[in-house]
N, C-alpha and C positions, 0 to 999 in steps of 0.2 A: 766820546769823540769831540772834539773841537775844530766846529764849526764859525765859519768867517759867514754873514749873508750881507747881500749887494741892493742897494735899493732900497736901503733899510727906513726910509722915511715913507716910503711908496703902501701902498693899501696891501701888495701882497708882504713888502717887506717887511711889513710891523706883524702882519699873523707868523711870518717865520721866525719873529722872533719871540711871538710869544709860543710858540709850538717849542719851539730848544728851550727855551728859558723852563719850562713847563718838563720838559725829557728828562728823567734823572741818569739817563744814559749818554745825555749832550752837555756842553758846554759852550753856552757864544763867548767865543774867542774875542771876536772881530766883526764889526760891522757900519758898512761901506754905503757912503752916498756922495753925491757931484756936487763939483766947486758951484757955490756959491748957494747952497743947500742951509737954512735959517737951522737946521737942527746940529749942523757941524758943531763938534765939542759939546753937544747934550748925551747924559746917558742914554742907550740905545731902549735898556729896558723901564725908562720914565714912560715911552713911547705907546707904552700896550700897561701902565700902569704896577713895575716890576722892576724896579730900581736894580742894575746889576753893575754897576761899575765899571760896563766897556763905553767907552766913550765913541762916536759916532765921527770918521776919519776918512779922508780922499786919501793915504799915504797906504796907496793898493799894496805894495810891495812890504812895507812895514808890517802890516795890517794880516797879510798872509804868512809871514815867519812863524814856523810850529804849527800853523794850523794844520787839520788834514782835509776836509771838504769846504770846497766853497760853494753856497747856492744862489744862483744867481736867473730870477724873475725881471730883468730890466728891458734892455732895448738889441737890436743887435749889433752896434757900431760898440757900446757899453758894452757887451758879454763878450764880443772879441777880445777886445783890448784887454780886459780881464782874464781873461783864457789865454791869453798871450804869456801873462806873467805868472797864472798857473802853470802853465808850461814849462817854463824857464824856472819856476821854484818847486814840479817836483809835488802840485796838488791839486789833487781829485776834484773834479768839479761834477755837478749835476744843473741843467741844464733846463728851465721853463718857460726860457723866452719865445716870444712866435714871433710870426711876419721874416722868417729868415731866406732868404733868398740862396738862389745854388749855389753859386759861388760861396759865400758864407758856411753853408752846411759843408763845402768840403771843407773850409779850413778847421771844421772843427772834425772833422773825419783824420784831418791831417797829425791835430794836437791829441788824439786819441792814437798815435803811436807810441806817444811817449807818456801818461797820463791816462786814467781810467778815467773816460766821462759817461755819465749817464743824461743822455739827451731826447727828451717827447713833448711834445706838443700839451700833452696834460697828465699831471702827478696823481690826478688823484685813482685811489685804487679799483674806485665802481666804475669811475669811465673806463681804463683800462679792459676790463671784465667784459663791459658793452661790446669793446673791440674784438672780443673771442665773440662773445657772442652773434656780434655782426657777421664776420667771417660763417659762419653756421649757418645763418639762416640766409645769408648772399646765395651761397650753396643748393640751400635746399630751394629757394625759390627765385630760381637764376633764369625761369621760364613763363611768360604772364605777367612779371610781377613792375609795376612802373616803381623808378627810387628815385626819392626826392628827400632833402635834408635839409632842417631848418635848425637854424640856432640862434640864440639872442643872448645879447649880454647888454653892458650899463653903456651909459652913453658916452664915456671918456674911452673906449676901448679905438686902438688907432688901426688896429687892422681885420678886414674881412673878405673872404670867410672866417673865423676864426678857426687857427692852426689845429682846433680838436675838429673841430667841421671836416676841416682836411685830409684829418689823418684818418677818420670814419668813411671819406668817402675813396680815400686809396686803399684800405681793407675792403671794404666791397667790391671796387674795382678789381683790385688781385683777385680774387675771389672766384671771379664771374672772368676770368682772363681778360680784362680790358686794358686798358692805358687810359688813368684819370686827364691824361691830361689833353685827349682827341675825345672824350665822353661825356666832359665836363660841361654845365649848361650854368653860368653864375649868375644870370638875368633874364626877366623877360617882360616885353612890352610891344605893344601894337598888335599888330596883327602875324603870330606867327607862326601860323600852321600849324598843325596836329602835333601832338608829341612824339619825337622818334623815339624806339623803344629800348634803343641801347643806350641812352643817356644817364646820366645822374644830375639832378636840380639840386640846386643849391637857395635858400631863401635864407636873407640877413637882417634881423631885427636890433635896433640898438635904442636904447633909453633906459632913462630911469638909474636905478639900481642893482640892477640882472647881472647875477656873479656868476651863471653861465648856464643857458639850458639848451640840450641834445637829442633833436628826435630823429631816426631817421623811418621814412615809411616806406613800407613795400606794400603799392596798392597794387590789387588783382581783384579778376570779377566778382564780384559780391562778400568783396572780404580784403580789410587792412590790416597787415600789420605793423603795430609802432613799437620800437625800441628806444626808449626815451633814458636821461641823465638830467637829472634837476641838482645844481649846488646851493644852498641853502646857505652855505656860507664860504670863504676861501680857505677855509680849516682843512678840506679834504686833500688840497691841492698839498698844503704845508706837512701834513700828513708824512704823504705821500712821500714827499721831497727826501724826509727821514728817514724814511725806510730805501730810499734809492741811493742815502748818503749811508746806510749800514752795508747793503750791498758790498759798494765799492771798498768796504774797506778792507785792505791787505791785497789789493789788486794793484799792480802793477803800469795798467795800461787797456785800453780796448775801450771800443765804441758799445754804450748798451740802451735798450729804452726798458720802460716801463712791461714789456711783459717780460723782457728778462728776469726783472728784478723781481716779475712776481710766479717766474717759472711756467706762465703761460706759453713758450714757443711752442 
């Protein structure tokens, strides 16, 4: 397959490119970063220590001719406008950016008429897992049990909760038939009263070097339990990506995430 990746200068974009560089089943096509970006016209694969002869390009549309997936970890105002011209030329995208807002998530509900895109909040394939698992144990202890979810990551990260925070805590929600978003608790301070028991906490930790950790806990009387996700590196996420960009291939169109791809619905 030939893949195009977006961001390619960025911390996720150098692991995706050294995950394809590395696939003997992929090939970087193409790979894209923003005007005024110091690595424009370097090869992509100097970047992760893997010299490959794509040269590192804003000319989106150029850039996308023949390829067939693009992966795109950037911003959301960036994966729009990239999905814009996926669109219009006809290529599969997958989908890692968070902090997307509603409106935004239709538009890309919208570009998934015409175009297969794989779109989740996190590629990598053990978090995914977590998400069945969460689901099961909401279930099983949907009675007694207080849920609160913390997640940490590095200190450049621009949005929180972060988008796996979220998507952990609308699987529980579903779960437990709530609506995350009258249950949802993202703060707390002073004085505020007991905890209500239909809630979900949210705690946000940021520093450092944290590529992403996931617990969520179900406390009950005399007994916790934690389902936690530690990344160790962004390897899982880039992984993941590949295996969500083999998915789609020979698909036509449709909106899918991450347990599609891994057959968990």
């Amino acid at each position: 397959m030939k893949i195009a990746i977006a961001g390619s200068s960025g911390r996720m974009g150098r692991t995706l490119i050294e995950a394809v560089l590395k696939d003997k089943e992929m090939q970087l096509a193409a790979a894209l970063d923003v005007v005024g970006s110091p690595f424009l016209g370097k090869d992509a694969g100097e970047l992760v220590g893997l010299p490959c002869g794509v040269s590192i390009t804003t000319d989106l549309d150029a850039a996308l001719a023949g390829v067939d997936c693009l992966v795109d970890f950037t911003r959301p105002a960036g994966t729009l406008a990239h999905l814009a011209s996926c669109r219009r030329l006809g290529v599969a995208t997958v989908i890692g950016t968070t902090g997307m807002e509603a409106g935004q998530k239709r538009l890309i509900e919208e570009a998934a008429r015409d175009i297969p895109i794989v779109f989740a909040p996190n590629m990598a394939v053990g978090v995914n897992l977590v998400f069945k698992l969460l689901d099961t144990a909401a279930r099983v202890l949907s009675h007694g049990y207080d849920i609160e979810i913390v997640e940490a990551h590095h200190r450049h990260k621009i949005d929180a909760p972060s988008g796996t925070a979220l998507r952990m805590g609308e699987v529980v929600a579903a779960a437990l038939g709530r609506d995350l978003k009258q249950c949802a608790v993202y703060g707390r301070e002073g004085v505020t009263g007991e905890r209500a028991p239909s809630t979900i906490g949210f705690a946000t930790v940021r520093g450092g070097d944290i590529v992403g950790d996931h617990t969520v806990l179900f406390a009950g009387t005399g007994e916790r339990i934690e389902i936690t996700h530690k990344a160790a590196s962004r390897m899982p996420y880039a992984l993941g990506s590949l295996r969500a960009a083999r998915f789609l291939k020979g698909r036509k169109n449709g909106l899918f995430d991450m347990q599609d791809v891994l057959g968990l619905r």
